[in-house]
Every structure is written in C-alpha cells, then in structure tokens.
C-alpha positions in Angstrom: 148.9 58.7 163.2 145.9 57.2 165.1 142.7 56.3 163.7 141.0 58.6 165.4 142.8 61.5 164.0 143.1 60.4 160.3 138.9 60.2 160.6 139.6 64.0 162.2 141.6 64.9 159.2 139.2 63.4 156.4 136.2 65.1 158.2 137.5 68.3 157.9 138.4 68.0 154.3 135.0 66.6 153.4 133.4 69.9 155.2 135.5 72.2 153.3 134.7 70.8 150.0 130.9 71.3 150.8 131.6 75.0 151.7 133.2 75.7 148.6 130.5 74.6 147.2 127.9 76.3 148.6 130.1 79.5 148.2 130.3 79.2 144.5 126.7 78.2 144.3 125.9 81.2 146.3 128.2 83.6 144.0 126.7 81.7 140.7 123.0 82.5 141.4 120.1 81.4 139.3 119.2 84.8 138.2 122.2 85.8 137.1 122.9 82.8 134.7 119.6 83.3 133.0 119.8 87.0 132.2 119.6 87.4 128.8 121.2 89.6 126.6 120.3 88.8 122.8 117.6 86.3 121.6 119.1 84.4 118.5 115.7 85.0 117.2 116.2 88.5 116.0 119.1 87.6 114.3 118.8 88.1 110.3 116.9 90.5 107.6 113.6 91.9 108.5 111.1 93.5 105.9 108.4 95.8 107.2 104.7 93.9 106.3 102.6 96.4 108.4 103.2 99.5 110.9 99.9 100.6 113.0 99.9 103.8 114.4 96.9 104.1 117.0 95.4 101.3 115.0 95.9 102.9 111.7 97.5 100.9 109.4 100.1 101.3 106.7 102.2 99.7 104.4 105.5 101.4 104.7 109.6 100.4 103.2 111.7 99.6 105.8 114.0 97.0 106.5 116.2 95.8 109.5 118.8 94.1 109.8 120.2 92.7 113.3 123.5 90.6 113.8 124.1 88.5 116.6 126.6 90.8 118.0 124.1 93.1 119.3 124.1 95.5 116.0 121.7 96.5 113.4 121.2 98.4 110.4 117.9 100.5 109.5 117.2 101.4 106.1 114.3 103.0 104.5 113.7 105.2 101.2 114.7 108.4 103.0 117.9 107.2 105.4 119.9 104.5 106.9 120.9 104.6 110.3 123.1 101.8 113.2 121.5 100.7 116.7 122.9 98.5 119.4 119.8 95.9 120.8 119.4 93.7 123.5 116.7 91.4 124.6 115.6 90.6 128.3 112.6 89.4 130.0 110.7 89.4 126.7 111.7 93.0 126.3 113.8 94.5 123.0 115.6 97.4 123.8 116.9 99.3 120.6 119.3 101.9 121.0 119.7 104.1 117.7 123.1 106.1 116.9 120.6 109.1 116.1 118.0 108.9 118.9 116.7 108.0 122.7 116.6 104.2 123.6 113.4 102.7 123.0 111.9 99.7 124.4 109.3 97.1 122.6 107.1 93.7 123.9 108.0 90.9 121.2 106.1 88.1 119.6 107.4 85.6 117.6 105.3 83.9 114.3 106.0 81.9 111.2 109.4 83.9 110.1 107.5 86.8 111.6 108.1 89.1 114.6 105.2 91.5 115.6 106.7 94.7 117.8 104.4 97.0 120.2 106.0 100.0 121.6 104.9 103.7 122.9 106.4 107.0 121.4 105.4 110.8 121.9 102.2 109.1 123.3 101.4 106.8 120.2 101.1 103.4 120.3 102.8 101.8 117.5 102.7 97.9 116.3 105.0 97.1 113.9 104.6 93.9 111.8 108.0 92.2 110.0 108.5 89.2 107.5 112.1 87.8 108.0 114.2 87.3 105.1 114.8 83.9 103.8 116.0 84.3 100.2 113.2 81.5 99.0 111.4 82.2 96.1 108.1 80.5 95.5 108.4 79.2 91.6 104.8 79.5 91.3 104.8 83.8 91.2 107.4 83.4 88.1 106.1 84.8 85.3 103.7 88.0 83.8 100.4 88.9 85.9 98.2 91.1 85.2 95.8 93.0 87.4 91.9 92.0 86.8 90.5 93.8 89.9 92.0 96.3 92.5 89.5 97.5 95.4 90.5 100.6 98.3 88.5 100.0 101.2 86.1 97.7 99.7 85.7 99.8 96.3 86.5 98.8 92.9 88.9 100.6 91.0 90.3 99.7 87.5 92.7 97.2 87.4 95.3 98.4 85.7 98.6 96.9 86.3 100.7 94.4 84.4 103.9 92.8 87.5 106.5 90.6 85.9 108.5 88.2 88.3 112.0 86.7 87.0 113.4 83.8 88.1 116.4 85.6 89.3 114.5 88.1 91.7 114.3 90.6 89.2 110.9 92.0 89.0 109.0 95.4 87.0 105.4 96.3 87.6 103.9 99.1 85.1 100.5 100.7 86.5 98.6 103.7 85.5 99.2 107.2 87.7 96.4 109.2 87.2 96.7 109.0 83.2 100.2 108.1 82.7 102.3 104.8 82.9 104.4 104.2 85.0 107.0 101.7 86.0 108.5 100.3 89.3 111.3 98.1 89.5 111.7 95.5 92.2 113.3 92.9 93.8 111.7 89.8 95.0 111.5 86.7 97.5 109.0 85.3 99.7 108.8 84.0 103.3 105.2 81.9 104.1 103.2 83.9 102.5 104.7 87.1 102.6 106.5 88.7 99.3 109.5 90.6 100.0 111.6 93.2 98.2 114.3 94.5 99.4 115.4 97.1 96.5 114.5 100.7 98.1 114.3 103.2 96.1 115.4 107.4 97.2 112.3 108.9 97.8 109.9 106.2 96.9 107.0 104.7 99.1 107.9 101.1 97.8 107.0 98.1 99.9 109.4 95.8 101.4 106.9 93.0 102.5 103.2 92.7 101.6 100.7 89.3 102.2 99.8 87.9 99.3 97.5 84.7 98.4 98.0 82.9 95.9 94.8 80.6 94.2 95.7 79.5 90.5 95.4 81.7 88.4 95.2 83.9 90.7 97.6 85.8 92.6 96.1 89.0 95.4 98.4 91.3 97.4 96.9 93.4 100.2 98.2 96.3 101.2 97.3 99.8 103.6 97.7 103.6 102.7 96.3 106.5 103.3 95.2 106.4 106.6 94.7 102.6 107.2 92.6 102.1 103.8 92.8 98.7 102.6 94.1 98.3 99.4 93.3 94.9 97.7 94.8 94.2 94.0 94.0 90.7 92.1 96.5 89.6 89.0 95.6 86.9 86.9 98.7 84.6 85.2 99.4 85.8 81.7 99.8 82.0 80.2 99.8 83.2 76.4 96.8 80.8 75.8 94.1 82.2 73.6 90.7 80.6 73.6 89.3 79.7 70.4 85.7 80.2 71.0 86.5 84.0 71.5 87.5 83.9 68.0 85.1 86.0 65.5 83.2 89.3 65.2 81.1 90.3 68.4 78.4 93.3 68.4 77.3 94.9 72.0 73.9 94.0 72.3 73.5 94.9 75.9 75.1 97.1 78.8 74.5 97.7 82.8 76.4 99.6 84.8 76.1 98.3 88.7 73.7 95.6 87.7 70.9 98.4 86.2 70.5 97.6 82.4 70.8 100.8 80.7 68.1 102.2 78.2 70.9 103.3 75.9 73.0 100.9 74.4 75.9 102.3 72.2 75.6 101.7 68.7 78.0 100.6 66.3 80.1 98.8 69.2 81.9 95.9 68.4 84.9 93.8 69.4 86.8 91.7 67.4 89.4 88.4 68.5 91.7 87.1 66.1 92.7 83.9 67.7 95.5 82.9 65.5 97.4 86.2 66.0 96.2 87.4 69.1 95.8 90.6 67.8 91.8 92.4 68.0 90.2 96.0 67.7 87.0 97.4 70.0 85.4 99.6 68.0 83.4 102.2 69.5 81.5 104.1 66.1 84.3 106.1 65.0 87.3 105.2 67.4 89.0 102.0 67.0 91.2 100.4 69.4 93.6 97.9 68.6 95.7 95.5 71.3 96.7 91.8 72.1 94.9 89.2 73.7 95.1 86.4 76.0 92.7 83.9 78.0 93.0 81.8 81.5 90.6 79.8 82.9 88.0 82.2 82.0 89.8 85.4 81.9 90.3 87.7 78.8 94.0 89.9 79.4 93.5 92.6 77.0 96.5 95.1 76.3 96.1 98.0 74.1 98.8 98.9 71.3 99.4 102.3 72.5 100.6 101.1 76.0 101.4 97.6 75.4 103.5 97.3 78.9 100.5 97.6 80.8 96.9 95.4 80.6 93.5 94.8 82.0 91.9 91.5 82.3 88.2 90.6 83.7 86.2 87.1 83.6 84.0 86.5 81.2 81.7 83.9 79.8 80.4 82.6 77.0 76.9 81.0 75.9 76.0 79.9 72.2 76.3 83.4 70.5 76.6 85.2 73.5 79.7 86.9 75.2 79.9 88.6 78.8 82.2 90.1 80.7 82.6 93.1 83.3 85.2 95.3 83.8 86.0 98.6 86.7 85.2 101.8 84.3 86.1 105.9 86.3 82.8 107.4 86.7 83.9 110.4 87.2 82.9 112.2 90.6 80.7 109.1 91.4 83.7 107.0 91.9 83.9 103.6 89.9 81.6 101.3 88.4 81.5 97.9 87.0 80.4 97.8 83.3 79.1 94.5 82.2 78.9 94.2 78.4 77.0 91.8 76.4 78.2 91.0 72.7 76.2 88.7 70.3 78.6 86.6 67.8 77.9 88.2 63.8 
C-alpha cells in the first residue's frame, strides 16, 4: 500500500468520525436534555401557612406531601386524596386522582414555596412552610394569652398553649362561654410553627407565622374573610413577684382611657406571694385563682377553670398598682379596662 492511499484511507476515517458526531449531536439536542420533569425542590412535607382567594386571606389545614417519584398525598380535615406532579419551565402541573389537571407559577423562599394558580375564574395564592421536624427549644413550655386583636381590635385574651418537648402540644381557650381544648402537634421551620395532627371536621392550622420576643411569643393568623387575627402569649415561668404581695383596694378605673365617675366600691384584690394563691373581690362575689409574674406581667387563672388564664402588664409605683386588661362590652365590642389599686 502506497502512501498516497494509506493518507486516502485515514482521511476517510477521520470524516466519518466527525459525521457521527454531528449526527448524535444533532439527535441529542439542547432542548431536549434540559426539559424538566420534577424539581427536587418540591420534594418533602408541606403545611399550608396562607391560601388567598382574590386577595382574601385564610388560614386553612392542609398538608402535602410530594415524593420524588412524581407522587403526592393531600390531606385536610375533611379528605385525603393522591396526584401525579411535574415541573417544567417554572410551571407545576398537579394532576389529582379526583379532578382536572391544574397548572401553578412557583416561587421558592426560606423552606417556603408560594403557589399562584386560576380556578372557576379565581385567582388563588397558596402559601406553604416545608416540614423540617426542628423544634425551636425556646416555645417549650406553658403560655398564656395576654392580648388577642381581629382586625386591629382587642378581644380578651383568653387562652393558656402548652408546648412539650416531644411535639406534643394542648391549647384550652374560651368558645363563647365555654372551655375548650385543642390538641396539637408541633415543629417549626424559620419562623413558621407547624402541626401536622388534623383533626375530622376541625378548622385546625397546619402552619401559622409566629414571632417570638422574650417573654413573648405572637402568632398571626386569617379567618373569616381575610380578618387578621393577632394573639400574644406570655411564658408562664412560675415566678411570683414579691412586691405584688399584700391587700390592694381599686381606687381608680377608665375604660378606653376616659376615667370613669363611678368607681366600684368594695373592690379589692389580694396576692399571696408565698402560695400563689389570691381572691378579687368584687362587694359580694369573690374570686379565687393562682398567680404568676414575668417581666412585668401578672398570669392570673381562676379556680373554677384553672386550665385556662389571662395575663396583662402591669406596673407598680410606691402604693400604687396598674394594670389593663380586654373586658366584652357587650354590643360595643371590647374595651380595655385599666384598674388602679392602692396597697392597704
């Protein structure tokens, strides 16, 4: 074999390695390697924080769960149901066993994924808090409620929330004029709380904001038509202050600031600091309960319905005490009460 021929030979070769090439580049095209069909993202346990419905917001139980084969779970207090999902050019497509295919734009946060979708015409946005299975040591313990606001007005804090170290939790809170009690679960992700213990018929939450401030620990979160409900707990320490201690007479009252030409007689209250125990004593009624203080906070919870307390700042100056507290005025809505007591 010539030279000439052997350079023929190699020649050819060379070209038909190139055209392989370019045909298996051609049949491998850019497009089709990045389509994608599942973000890892989604993957994991999501509890519903907020659900807008043409800007209305609510806080509603329901929690999803979505596995990286392209399944998911959907459970609320009234079913449980399976989809199929898939993600592509920024777009989750959820397919339920029960229902039409939906589509929804996607944005990622902190362990948080905000949805936006259309249905019958309404626009919804649907805020979830992933599940981590973290729980922030500093919520352990009792709390109880020193002021709870809907839409920017005060209502009477009544609520006592216990959070165990194990995730068990119990709040007790006053329906109308009964106690009642709500059992829980609990974790948190950033600076959402999370339960994920629903409840048959029940309008639980699975995820709420919450802030917490030493001593104080607020949750927010939206019913009835996008009204913002705001409640405030205070840590129950079991510390007493021992300037409280004594026998205190009202001497003074307002009710929204206005000082009232009335002031109750025979009013007193009464802190036993070595106990804890104390009685209010309004002429002939007398109530009796336990006591604690933090950082300027008086818990009070009455005898009759010991699960369940009320605490609200107050101050004291020499011989004088203060505090206000959220009191039902009836038809008028609520008022704040501040009381003035002068040490016997």
């Amino acid at each position: 074999m010539n030279r000439r021929t052997l350079f023929l030979i190699i020649f050819l070769s060379a070209m038909a390695l190139m055209l392989s090439a370019c045909l298996e580049d051609l049949f491998n095209s850019p497009e089709e390697e990045t389509t994608d069909t599942t973000d890892d993202s989604f993957v994991g346990k999501w509890c519903l924080v907020t659900q807008s419905v043409n800007g209305a917001l609510s806080t509603r139980g329901t929690i999803i769960t979505m596995n990286d084969d392209g399944t998911g779970v959907h459970q609320s207090s009234e079913d449980s149901s399976s989809f199929t999902w898939s993600t592509e050019n920024s777009v989750l497509k959820v397919s339920p066993s029960n229902g039409d295919s939906f589509t929804a734009t996607f944005r990622f946060g902190d362990n948080t994924v905000t949805l936006s979708y259309e249905d019958n015409g309404e626009t919804y946005v649907e805020k979830y808090a992933k599940y981590t299975g973290e729980r922030n040591a500093d919520l352990i313990g009792k709390w109880t409620g020193v002021r709870s606001t809907a839409d920017g007005a005060d209502q009477v804090p009544a609520m006592t929330v216990t959070m165990n170290s194990d995730g068990a939790a119990t709040a007790f809170f006053m329906d109308s004029t009964n106690i009642k009690s709500q059992e829980f679960s609990w974790t948190t992700s950033g600076n959402y709380l999370l339960n994920d213990l629903l409840c048959e018929d029940s309008d639980m939450w699975t995820g709420i904001e919450y802030t917490l401030s030493a001593p104080l620990l607020s949750g927010k979160e939206y019913y009835e038509e996008g009204y913002e409900y705001i409640s405030i707990f205070v840590k129950d320490i079991g510390e007493k202050d021992e300037n409280l201690a004594g026998v205190w007479n009202l001497t003074g009252l307002k009710y929204n600031g206005v000082t009232s030409p009335i002031i109750p007689q025979g009013w007193s209250f009464t802190l036993d600091a070595t106990s804890g125990s104390g009685t209010f004593t309004q002429g002939s009624t007398v109530v009796t309960y336990s006591w604690t203080t933090n950082t300027g906070y008086l818990l009070l919870y009455p005898t009759a319905a010991s699960q369940i307390g009320a605490g609200q700042t107050y101050t004291i100056s020499g011989n004088t005490l203060t505090f206000s507290v959220a009191i039902n005025a009836g038809e008028s809505g609520y008022s704040i009460a501040t009381y003035t007591f002068t040490k016997q």
